[in-house]
C-alpha positions in Angstrom: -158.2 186.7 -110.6 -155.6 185.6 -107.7 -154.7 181.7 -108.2 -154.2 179.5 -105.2 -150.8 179.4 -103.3 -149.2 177.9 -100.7 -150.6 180.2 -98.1 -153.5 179.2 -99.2 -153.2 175.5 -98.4 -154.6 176.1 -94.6 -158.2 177.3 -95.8 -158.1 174.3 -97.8 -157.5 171.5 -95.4 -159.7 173.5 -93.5 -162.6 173.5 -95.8 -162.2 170.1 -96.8 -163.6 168.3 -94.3 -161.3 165.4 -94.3 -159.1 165.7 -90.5 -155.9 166.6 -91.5 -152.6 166.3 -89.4 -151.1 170.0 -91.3 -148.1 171.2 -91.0 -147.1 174.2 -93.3 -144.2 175.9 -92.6 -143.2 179.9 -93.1 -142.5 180.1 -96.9 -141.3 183.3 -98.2 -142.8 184.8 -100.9 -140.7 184.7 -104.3 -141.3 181.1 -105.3 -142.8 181.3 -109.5 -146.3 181.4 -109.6 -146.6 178.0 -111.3 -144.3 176.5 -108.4 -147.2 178.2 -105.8 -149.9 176.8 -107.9 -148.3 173.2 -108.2 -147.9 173.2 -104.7 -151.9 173.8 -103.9 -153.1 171.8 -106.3 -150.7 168.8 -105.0 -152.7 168.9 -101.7 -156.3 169.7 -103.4 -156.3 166.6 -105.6 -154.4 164.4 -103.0 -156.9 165.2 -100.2 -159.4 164.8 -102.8 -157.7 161.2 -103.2 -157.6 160.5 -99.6 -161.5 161.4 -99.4 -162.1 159.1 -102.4 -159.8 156.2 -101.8 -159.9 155.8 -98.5 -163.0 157.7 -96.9 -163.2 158.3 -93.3 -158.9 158.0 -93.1 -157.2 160.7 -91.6 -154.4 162.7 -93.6 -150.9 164.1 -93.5 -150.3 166.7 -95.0 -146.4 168.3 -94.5 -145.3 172.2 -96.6 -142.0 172.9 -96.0 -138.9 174.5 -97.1 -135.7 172.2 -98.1 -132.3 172.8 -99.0 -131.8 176.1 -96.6 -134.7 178.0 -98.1 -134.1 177.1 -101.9 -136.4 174.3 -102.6 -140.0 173.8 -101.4 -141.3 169.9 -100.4 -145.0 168.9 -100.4 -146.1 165.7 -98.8 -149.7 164.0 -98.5 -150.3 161.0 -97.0 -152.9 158.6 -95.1 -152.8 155.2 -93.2 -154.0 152.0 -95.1 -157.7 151.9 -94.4 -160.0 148.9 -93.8 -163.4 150.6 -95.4 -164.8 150.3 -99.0 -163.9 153.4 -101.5 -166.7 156.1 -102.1 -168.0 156.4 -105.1 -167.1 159.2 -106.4 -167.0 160.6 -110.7 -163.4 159.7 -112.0 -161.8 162.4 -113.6 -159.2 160.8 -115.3 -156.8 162.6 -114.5 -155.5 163.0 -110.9 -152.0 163.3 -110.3 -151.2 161.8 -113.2 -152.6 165.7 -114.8 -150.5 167.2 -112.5 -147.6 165.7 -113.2 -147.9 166.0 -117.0 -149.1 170.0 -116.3 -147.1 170.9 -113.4 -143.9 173.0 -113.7 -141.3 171.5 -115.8 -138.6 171.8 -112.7 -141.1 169.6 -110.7 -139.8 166.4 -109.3 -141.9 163.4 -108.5 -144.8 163.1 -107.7 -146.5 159.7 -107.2 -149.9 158.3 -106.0 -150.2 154.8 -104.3 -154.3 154.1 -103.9 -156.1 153.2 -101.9 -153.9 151.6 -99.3 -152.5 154.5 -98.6 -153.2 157.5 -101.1 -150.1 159.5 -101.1 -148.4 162.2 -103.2 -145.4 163.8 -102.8 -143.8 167.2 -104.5 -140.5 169.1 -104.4 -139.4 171.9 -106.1 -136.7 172.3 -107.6 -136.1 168.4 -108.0 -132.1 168.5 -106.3 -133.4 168.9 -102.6 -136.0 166.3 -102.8 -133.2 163.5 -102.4 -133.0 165.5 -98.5 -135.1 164.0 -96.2 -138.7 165.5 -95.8 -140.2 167.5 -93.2 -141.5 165.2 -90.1 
């Protein structure tokens, strides 16, 4: 079965039903399938995040290429919001489990919640110190 890349990521702000400012650039294929999969899953659990933490907040979500083509930067964000958090099952593990199970050339990825949720991703680490797509 096909696992979830970057190309993906469109369907799944789509889907999501969260309104999402997206902006995913052209990226080539050739990036290592965990890198792909790293990448999705970055935006599924932060959306996830952003509909948890802050419910009703808009999100940001930038894809983009870094580093003339070589690295690939994933960015999810929201405002601070005002409202109470849903209550929604904890599942312990978040970004946290992505960090810990993403690909070992991953670089960081953080969380802030609730006021704002945001998560950020690059791969490989050496263009994340660039500054990300607007």
């Amino acid at each position: 079965m096909p696992r979830s890349r970057v190309v993906d990521i469109a369907a799944l702000v789509r889907a999501g039903g969260t309104e999402v400012d997206l902006r995913l650039d052209p990226v080539p294929d050739g990036r290592p399938e965990a890198v792909e999969q790293a990448a999705y899953r970055t935006v599924q659990e932060a959306l996830t995040n952003v509909r948890k933490h802050a419910p009703g907040a808009p999100a940001r979500v930038r894809v983009g290429l870094v580093a003339q083509g070589a690295g690939l930067r994933v960015e999810v964000s929201n405002p601070p919001v005002e409202s109470a958090a849903a209550t929604l099952p904890e599942g312990g593990r978040g970004l946290t489990g992505l960090r810990a199970s993403g690909p070992t050339t991953s670089a960081a990825n953080s969380a802030r919640v609730p006021h704002p949720t945001a998560a950020s991703w690059c791969w490989p680490p050496s263009p994340c110190s660039r500054r990300p797509p607007t």
